[in-house]
PDB file with SEQRES, HELIX, SHEET and CRYST1 records, atoms N, CA, C and O in Angstrom:
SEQRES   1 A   88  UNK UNK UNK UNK UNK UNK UNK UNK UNK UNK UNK UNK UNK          
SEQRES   2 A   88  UNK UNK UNK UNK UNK UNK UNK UNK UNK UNK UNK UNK UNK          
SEQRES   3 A   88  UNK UNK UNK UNK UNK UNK UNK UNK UNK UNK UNK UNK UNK          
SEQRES   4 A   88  UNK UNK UNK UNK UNK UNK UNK UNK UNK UNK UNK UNK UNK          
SEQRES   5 A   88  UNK UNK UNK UNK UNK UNK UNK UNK UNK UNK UNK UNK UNK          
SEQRES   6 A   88  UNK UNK UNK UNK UNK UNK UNK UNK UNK UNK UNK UNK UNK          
SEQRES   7 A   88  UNK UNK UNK UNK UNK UNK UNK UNK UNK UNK                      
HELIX    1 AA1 UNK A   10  UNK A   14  1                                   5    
HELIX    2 AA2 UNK A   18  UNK A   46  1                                  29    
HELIX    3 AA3 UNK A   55  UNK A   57  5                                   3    
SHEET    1 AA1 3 UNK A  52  UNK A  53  0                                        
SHEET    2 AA1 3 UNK A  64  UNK A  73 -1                                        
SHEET    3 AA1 3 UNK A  76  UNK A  87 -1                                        
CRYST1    1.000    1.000    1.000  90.00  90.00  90.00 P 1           1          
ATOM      1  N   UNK A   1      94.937 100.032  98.695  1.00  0.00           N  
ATOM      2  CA  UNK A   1      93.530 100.196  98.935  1.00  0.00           C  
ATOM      3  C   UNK A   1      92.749  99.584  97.776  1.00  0.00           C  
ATOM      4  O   UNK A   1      93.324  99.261  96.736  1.00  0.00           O  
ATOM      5  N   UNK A   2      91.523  99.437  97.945  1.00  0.00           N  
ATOM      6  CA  UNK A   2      90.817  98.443  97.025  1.00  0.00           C  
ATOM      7  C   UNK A   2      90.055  99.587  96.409  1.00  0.00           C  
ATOM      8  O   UNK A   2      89.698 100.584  97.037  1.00  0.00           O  
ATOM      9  N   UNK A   3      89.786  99.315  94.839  1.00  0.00           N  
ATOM     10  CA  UNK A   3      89.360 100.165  93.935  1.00  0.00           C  
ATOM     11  C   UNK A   3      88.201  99.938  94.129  1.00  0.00           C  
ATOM     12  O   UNK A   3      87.687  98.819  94.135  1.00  0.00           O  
ATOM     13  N   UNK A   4      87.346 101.577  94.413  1.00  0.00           N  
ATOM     14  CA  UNK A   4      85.752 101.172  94.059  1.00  0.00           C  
ATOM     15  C   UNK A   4      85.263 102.702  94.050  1.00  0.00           C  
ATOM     16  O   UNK A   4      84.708 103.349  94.938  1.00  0.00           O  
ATOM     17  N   UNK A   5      85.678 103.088  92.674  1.00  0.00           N  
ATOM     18  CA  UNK A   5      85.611 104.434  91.856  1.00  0.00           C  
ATOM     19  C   UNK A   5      84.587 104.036  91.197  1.00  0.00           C  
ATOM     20  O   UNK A   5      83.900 104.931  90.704  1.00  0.00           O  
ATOM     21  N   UNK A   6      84.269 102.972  91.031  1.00  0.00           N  
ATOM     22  CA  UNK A   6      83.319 102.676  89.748  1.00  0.00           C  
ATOM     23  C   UNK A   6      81.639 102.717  90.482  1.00  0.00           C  
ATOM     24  O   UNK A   6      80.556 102.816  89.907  1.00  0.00           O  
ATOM     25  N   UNK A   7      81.991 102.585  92.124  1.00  0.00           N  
ATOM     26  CA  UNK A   7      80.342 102.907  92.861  1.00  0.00           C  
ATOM     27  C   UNK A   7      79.797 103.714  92.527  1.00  0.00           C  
ATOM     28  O   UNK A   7      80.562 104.476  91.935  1.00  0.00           O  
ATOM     29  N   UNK A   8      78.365 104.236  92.544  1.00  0.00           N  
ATOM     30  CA  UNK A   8      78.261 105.499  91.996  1.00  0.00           C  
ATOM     31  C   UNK A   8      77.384 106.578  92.406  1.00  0.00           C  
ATOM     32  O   UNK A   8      76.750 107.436  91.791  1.00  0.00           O  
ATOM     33  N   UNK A   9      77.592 106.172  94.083  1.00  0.00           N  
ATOM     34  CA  UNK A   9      76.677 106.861  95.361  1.00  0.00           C  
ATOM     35  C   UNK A   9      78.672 107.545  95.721  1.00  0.00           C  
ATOM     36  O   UNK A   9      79.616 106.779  95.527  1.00  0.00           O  
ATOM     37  N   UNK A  10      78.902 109.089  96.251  1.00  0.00           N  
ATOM     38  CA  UNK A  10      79.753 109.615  96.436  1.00  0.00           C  
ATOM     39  C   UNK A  10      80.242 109.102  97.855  1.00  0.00           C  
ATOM     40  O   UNK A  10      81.457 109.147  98.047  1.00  0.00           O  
ATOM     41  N   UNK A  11      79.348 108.570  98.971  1.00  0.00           N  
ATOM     42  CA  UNK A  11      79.192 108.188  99.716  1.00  0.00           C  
ATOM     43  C   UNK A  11      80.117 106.603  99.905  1.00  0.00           C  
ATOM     44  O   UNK A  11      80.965 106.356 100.763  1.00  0.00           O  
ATOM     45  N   UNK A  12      79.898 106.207  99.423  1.00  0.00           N  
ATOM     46  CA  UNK A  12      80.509 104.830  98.984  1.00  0.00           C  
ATOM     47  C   UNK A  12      82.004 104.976  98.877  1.00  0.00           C  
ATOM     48  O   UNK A  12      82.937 104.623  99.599  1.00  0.00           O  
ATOM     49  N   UNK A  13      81.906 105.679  97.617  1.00  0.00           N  
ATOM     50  CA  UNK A  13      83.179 105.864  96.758  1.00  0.00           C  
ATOM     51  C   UNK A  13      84.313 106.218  98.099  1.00  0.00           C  
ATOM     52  O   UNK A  13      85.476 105.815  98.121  1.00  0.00           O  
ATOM     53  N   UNK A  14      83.697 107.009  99.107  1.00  0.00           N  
ATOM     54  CA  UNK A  14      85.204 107.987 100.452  1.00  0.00           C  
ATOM     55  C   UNK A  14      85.128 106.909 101.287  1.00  0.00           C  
ATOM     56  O   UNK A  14      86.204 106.832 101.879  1.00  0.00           O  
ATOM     57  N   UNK A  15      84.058 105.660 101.773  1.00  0.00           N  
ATOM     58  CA  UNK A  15      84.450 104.725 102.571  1.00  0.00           C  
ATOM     59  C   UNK A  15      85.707 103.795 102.099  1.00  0.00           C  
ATOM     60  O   UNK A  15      86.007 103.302 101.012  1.00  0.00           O  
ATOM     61  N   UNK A  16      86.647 103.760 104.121  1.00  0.00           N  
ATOM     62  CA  UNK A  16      87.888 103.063 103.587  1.00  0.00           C  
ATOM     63  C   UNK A  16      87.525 101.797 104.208  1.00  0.00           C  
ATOM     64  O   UNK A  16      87.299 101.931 105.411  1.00  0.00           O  
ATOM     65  N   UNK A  17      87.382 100.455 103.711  1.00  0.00           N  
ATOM     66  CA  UNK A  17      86.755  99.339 104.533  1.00  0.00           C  
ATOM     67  C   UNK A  17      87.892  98.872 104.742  1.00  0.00           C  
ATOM     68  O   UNK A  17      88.385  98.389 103.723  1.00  0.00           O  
ATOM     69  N   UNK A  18      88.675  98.798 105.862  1.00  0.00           N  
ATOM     70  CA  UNK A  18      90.101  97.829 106.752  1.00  0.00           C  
ATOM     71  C   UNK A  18      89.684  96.629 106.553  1.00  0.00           C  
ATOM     72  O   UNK A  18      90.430  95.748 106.125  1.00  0.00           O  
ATOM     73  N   UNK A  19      88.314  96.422 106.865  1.00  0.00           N  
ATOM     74  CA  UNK A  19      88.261  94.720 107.128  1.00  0.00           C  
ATOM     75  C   UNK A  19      88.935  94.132 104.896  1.00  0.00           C  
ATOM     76  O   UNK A  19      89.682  93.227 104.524  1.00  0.00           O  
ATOM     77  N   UNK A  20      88.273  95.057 104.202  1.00  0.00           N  
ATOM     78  CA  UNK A  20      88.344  94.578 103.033  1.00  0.00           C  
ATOM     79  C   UNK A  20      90.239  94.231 103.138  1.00  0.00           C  
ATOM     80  O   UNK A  20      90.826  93.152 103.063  1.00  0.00           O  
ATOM     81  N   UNK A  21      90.667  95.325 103.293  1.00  0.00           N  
ATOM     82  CA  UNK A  21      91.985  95.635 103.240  1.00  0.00           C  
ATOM     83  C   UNK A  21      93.118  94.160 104.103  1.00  0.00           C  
ATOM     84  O   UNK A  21      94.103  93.482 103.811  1.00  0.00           O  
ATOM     85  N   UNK A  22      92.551  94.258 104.777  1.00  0.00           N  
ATOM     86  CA  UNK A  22      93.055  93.254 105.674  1.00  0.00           C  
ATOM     87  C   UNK A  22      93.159  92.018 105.333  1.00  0.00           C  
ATOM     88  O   UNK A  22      94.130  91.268 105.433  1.00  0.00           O  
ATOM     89  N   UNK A  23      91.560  91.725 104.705  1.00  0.00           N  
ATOM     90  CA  UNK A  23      91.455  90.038 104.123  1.00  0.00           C  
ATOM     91  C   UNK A  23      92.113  90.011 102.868  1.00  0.00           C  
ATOM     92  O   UNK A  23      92.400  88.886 102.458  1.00  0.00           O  
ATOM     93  N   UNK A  24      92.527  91.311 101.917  1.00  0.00           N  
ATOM     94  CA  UNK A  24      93.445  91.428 100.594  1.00  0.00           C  
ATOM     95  C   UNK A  24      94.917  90.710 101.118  1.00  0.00           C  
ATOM     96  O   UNK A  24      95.322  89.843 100.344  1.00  0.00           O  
ATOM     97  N   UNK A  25      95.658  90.923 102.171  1.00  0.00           N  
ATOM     98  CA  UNK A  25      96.730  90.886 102.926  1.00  0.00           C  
ATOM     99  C   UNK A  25      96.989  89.808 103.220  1.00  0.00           C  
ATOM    100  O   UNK A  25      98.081  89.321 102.928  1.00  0.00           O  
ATOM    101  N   UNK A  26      95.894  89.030 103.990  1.00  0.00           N  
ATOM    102  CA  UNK A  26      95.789  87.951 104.204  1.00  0.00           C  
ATOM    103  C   UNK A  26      95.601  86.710 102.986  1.00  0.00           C  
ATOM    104  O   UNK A  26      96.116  85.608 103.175  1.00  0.00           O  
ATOM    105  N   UNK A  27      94.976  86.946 101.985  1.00  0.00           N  
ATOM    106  CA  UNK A  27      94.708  86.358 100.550  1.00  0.00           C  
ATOM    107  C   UNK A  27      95.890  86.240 100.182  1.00  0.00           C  
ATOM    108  O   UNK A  27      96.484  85.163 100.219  1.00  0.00           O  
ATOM    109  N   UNK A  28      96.455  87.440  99.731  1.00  0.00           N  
ATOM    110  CA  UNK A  28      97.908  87.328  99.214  1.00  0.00           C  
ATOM    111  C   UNK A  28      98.742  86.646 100.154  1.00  0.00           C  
ATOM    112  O   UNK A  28      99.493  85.813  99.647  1.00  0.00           O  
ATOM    113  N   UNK A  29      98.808  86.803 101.545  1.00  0.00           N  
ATOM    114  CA  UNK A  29     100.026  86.183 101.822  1.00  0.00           C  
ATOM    115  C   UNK A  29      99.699  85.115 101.610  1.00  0.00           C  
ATOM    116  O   UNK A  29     100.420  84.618 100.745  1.00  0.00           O  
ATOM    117  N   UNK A  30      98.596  84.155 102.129  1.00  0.00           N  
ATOM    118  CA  UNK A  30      98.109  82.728 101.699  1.00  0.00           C  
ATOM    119  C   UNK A  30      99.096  82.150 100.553  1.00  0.00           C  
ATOM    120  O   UNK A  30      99.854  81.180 100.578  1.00  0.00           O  
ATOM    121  N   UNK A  31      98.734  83.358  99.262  1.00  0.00           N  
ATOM    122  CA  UNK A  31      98.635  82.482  97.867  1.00  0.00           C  
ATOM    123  C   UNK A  31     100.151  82.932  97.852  1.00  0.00           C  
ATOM    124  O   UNK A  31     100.586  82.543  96.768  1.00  0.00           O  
ATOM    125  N   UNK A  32     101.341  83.689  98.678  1.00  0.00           N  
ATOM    126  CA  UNK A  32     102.772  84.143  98.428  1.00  0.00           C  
ATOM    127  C   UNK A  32     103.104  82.398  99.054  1.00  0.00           C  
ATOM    128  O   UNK A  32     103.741  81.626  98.338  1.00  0.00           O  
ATOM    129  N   UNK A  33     102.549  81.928 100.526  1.00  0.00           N  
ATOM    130  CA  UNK A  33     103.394  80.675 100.919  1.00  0.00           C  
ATOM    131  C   UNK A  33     102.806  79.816 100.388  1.00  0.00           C  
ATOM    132  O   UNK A  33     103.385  78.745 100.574  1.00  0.00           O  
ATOM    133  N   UNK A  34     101.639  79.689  99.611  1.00  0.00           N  
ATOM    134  CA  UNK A  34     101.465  78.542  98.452  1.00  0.00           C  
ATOM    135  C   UNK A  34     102.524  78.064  97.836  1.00  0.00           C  
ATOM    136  O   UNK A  34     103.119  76.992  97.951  1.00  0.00           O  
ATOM    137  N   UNK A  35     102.779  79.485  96.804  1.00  0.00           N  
ATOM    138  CA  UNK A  35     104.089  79.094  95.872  1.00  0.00           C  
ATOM    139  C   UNK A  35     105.007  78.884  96.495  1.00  0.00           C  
ATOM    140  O   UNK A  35     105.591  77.865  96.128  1.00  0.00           O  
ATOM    141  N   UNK A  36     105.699  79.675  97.783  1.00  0.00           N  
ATOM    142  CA  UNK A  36     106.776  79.383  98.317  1.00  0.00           C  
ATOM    143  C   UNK A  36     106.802  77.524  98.368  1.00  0.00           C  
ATOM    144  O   UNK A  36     107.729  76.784  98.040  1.00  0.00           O  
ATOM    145  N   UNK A  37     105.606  77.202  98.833  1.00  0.00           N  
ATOM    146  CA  UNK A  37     106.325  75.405  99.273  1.00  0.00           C  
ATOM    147  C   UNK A  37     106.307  74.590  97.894  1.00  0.00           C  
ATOM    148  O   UNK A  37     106.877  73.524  97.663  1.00  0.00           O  
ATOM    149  N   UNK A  38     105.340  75.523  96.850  1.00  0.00           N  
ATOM    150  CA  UNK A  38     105.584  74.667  95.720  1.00  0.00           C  
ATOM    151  C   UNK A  38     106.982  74.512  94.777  1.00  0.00           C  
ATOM    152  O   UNK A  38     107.343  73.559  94.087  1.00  0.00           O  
ATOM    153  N   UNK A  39     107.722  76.016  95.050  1.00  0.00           N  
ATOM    154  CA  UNK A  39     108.837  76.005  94.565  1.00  0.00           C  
ATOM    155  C   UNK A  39     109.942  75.049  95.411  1.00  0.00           C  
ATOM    156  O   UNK A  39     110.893  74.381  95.005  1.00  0.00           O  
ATOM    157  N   UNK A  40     109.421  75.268  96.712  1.00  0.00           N  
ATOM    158  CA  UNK A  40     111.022  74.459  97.710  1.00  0.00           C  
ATOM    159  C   UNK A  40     110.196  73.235  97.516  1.00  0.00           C  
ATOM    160  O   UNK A  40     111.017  72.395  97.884  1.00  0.00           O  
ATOM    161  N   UNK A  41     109.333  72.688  97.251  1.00  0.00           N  
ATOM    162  CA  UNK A  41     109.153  71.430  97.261  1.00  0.00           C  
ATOM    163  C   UNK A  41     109.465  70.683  95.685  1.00  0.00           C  
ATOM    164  O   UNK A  41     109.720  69.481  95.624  1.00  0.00           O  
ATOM    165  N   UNK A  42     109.413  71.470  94.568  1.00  0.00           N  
ATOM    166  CA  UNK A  42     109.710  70.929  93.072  1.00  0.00           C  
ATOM    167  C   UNK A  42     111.544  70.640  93.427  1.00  0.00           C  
ATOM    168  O   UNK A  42     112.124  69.588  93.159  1.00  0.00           O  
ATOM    169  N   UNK A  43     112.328  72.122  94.212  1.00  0.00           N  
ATOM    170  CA  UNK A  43     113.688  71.902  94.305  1.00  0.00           C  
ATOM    171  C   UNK A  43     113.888  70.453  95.011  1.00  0.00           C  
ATOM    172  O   UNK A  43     114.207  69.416  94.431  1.00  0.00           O  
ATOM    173  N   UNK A  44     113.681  70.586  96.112  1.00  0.00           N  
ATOM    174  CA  UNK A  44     113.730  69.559  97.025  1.00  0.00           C  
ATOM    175  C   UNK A  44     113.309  68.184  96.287  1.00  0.00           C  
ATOM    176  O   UNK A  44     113.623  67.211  96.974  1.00  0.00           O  
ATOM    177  N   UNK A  45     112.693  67.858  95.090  1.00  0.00           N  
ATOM    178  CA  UNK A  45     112.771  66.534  94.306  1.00  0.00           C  
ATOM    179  C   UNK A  45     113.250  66.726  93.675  1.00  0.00           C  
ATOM    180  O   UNK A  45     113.696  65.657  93.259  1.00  0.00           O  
ATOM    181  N   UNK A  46     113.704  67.699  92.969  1.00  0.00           N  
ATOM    182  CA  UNK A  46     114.245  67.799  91.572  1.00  0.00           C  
ATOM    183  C   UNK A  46     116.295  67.905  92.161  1.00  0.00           C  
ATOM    184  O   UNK A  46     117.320  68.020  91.490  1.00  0.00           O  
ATOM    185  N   UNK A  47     116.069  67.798  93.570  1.00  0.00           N  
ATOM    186  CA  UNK A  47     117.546  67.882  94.323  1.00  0.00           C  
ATOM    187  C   UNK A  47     118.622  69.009  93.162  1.00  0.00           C  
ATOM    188  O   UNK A  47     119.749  68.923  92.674  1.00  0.00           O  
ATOM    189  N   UNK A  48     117.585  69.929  93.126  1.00  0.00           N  
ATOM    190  CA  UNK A  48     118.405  71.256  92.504  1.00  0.00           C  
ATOM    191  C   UNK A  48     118.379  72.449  93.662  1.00  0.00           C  
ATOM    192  O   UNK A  48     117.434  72.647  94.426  1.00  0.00           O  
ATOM    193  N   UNK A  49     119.875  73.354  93.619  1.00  0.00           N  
ATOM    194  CA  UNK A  49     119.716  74.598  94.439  1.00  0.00           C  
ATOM    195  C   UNK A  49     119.668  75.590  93.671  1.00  0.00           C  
ATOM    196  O   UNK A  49     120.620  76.368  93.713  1.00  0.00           O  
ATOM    197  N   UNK A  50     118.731  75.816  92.891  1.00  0.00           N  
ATOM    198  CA  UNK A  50     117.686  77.148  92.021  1.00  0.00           C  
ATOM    199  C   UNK A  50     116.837  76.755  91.804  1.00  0.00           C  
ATOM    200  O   UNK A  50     116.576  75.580  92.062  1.00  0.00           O  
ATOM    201  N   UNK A  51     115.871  77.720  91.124  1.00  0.00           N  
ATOM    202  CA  UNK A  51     114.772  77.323  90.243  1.00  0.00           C  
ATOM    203  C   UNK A  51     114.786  78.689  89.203  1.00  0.00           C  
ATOM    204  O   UNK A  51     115.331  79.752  89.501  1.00  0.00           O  
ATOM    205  N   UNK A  52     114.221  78.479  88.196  1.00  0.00           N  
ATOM    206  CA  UNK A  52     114.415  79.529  86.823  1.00  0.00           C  
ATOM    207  C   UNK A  52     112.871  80.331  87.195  1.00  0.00           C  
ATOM    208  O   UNK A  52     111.940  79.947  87.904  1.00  0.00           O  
ATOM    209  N   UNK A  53     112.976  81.067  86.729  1.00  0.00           N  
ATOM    210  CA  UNK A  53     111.482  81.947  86.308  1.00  0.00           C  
ATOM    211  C   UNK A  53     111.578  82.509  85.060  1.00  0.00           C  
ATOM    212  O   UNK A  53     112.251  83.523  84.879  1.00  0.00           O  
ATOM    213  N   UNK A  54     110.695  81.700  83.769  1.00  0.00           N  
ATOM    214  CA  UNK A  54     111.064  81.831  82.786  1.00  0.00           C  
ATOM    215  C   UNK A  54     110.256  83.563  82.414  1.00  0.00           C  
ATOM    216  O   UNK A  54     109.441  84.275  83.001  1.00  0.00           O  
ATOM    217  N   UNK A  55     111.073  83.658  81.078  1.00  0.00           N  
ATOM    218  CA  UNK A  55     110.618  84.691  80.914  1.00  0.00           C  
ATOM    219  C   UNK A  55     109.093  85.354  80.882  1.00  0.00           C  
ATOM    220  O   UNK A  55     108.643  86.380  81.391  1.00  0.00           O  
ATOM    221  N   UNK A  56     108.551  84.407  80.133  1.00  0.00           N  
ATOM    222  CA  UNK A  56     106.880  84.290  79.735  1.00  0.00           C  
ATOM    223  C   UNK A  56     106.070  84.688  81.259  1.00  0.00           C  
ATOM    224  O   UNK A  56     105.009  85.309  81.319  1.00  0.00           O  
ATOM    225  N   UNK A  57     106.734  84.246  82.270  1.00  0.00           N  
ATOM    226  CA  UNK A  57     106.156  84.972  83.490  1.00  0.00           C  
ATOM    227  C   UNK A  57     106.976  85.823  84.136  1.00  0.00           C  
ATOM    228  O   UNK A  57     106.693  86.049  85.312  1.00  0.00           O  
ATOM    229  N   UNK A  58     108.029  86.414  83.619  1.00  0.00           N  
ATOM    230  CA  UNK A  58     108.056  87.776  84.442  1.00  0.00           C  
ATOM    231  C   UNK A  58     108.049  89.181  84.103  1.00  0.00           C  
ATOM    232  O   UNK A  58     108.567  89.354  83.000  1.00  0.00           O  
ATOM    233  N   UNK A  59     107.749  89.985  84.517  1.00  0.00           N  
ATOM    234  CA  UNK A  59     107.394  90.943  84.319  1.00  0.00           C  
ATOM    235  C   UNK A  59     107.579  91.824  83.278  1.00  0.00           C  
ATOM    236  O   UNK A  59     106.737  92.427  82.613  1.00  0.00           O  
ATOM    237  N   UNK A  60     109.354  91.829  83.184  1.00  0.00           N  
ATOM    238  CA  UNK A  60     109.862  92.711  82.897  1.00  0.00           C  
ATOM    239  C   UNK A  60     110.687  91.882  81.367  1.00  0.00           C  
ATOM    240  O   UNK A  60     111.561  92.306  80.611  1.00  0.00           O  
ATOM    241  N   UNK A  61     109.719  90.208  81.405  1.00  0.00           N  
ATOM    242  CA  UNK A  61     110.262  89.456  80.114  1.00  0.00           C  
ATOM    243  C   UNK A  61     111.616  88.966  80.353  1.00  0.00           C  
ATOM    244  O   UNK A  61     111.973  88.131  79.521  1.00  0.00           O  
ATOM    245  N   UNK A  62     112.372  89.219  81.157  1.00  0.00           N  
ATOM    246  CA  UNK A  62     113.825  88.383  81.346  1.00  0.00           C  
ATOM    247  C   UNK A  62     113.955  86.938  82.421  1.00  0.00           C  
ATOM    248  O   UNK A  62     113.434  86.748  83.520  1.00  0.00           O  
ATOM    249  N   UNK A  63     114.571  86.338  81.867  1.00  0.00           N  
ATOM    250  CA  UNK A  63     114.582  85.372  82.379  1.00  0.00           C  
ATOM    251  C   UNK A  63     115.599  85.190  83.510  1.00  0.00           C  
ATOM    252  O   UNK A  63     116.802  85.347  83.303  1.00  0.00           O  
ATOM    253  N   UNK A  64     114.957  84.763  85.056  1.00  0.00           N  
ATOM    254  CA  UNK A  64     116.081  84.644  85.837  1.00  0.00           C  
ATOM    255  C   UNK A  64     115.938  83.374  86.797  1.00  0.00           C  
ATOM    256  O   UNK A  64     114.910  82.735  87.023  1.00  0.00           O  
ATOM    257  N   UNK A  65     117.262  83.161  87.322  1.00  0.00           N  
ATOM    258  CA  UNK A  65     117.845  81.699  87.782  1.00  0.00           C  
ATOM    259  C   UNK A  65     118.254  82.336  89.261  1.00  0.00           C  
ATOM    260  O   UNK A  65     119.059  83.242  89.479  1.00  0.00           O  
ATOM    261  N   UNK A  66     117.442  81.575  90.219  1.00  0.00           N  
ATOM    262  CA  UNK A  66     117.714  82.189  91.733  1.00  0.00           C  
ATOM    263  C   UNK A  66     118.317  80.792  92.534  1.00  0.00           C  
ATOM    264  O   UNK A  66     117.652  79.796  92.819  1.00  0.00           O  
ATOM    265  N   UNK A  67     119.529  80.980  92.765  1.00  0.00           N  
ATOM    266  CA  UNK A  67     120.759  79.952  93.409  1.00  0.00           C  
ATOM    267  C   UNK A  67     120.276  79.911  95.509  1.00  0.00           C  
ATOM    268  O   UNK A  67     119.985  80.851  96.248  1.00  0.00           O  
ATOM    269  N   UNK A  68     120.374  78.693  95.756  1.00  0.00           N  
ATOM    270  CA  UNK A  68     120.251  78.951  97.576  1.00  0.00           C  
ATOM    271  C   UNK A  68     120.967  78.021  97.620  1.00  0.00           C  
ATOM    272  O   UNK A  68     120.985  77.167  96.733  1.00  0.00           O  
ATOM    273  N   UNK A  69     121.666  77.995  98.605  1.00  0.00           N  
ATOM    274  CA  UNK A  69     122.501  77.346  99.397  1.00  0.00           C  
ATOM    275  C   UNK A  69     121.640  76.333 100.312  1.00  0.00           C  
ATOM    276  O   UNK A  69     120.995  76.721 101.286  1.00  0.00           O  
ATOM    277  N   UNK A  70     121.715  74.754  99.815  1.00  0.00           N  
ATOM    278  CA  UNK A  70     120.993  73.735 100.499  1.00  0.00           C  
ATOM    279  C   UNK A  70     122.099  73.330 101.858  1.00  0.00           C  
ATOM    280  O   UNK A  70     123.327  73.367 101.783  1.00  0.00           O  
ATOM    281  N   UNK A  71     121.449  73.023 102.840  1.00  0.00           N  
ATOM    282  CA  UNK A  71     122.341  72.259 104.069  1.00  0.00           C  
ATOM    283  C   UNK A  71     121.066  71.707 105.215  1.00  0.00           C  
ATOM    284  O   UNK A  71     119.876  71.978 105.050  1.00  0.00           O  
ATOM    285  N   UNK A  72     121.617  70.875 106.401  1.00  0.00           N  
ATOM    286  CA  UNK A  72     120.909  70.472 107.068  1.00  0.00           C  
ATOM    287  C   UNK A  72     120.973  70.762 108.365  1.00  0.00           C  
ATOM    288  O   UNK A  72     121.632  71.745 108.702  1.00  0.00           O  
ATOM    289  N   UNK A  73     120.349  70.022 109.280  1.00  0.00           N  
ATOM    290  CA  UNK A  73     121.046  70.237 110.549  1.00  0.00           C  
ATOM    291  C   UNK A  73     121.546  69.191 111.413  1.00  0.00           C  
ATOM    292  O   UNK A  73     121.051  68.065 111.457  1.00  0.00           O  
ATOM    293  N   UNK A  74     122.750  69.662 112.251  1.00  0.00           N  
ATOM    294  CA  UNK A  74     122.789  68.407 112.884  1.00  0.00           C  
ATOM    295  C   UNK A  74     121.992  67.724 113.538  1.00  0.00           C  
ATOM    296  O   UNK A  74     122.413  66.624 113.895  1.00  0.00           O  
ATOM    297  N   UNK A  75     120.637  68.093 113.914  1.00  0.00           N  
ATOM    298  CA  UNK A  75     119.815  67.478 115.026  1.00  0.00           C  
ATOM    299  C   UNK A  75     119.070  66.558 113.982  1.00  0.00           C  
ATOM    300  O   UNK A  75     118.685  65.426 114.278  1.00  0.00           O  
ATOM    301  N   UNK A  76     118.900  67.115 112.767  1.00  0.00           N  
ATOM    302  CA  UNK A  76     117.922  66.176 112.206  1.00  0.00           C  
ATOM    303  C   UNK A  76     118.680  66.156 110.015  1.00  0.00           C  
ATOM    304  O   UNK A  76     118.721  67.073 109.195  1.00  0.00           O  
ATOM    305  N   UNK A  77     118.902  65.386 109.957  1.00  0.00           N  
ATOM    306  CA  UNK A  77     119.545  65.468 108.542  1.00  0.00           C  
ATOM    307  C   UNK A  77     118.566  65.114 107.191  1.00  0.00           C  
ATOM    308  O   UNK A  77     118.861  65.119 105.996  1.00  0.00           O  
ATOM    309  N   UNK A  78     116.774  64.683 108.140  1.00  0.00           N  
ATOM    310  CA  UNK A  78     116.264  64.773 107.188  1.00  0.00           C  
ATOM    311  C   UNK A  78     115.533  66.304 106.350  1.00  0.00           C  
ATOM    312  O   UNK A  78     114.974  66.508 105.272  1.00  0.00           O  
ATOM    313  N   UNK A  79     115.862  67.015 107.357  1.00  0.00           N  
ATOM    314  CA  UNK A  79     114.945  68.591 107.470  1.00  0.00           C  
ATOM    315  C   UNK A  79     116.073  69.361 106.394  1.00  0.00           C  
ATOM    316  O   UNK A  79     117.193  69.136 106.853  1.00  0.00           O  
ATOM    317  N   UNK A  80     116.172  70.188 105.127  1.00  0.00           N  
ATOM    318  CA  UNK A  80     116.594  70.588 104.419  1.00  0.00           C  
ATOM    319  C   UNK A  80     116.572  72.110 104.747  1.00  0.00           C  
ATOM    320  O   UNK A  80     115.448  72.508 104.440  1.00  0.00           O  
ATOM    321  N   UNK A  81     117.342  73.164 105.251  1.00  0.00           N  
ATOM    322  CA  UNK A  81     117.488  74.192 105.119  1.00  0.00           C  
ATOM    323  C   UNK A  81     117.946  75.132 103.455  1.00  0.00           C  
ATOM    324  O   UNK A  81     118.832  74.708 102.712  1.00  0.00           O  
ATOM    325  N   UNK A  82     117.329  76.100 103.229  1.00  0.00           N  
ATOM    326  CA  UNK A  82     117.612  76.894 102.097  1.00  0.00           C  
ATOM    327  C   UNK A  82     118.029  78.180 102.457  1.00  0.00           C  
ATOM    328  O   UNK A  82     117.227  78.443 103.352  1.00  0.00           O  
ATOM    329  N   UNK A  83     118.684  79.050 102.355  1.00  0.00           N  
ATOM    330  CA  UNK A  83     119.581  80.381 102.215  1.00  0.00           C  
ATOM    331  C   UNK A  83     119.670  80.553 100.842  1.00  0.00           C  
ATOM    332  O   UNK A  83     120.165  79.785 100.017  1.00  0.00           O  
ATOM    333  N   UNK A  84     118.894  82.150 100.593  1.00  0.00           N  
ATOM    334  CA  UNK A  84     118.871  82.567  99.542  1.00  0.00           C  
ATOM    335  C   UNK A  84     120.298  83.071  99.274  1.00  0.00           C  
ATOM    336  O   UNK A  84     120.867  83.860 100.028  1.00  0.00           O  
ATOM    337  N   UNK A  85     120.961  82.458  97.905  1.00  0.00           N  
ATOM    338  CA  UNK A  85     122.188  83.153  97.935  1.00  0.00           C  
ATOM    339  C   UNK A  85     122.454  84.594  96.593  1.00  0.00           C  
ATOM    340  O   UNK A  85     123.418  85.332  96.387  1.00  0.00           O  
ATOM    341  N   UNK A  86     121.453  84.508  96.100  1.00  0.00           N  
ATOM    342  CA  UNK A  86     121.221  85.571  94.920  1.00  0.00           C  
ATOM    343  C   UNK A  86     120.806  85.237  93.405  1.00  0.00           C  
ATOM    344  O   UNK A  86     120.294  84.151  93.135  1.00  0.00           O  
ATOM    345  N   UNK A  87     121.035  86.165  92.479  1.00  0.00           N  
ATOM    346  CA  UNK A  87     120.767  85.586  90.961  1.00  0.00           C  
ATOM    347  C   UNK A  87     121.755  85.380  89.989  1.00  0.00           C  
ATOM    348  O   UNK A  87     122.888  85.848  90.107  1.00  0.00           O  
ATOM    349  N   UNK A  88     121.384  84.697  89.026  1.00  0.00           N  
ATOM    350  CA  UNK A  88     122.659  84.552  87.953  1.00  0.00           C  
ATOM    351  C   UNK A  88     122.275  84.555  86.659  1.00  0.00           C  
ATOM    352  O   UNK A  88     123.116  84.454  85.766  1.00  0.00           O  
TER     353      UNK A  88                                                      
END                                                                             
């Protein structure tokens, strides 16, 4: 739910706005398949099956290396499939 403790009619403060909620959902997923194609698209030139997430951006400060399994298909061998295969 979206913070708005700081209104300062009591009235305000107990409304739950869905529409707000909804377009939060929608924002994020947007900006989740942003990165998604920016990461499969750096792999996909960089013809690597991981990519690192250095420490400096994650959360918890550790650094991790996420492995997928590249393959194609027979119908089309230019189309690159990925399968997440875990971390290392």
């Amino acid at each position: 739910m979206i913070e708005i403790n700081y209104l300062p009619f009591q009235s305000a403060r107990g409304h739950q706005d869905r529409g707000m909620m909804k377009w939060m959902v929608f924002f994020l997923s947007e900006h989740t398949t942003s990165l998604t194609d920016v990461i499969l698209r750096e792999m996909a030139m960089s013809h690597k099956d991981y990519f690192k997430l250095n420490k400096e951006n994650s959360e918890d400060r550790r650094e991790y290396c996420f492995y997928f399994q590249v393959g194609t298909t027979q119908e089309n061998r230019i189309v690159r499939n990925y399968l997440y295969t875990g971390l290392k």
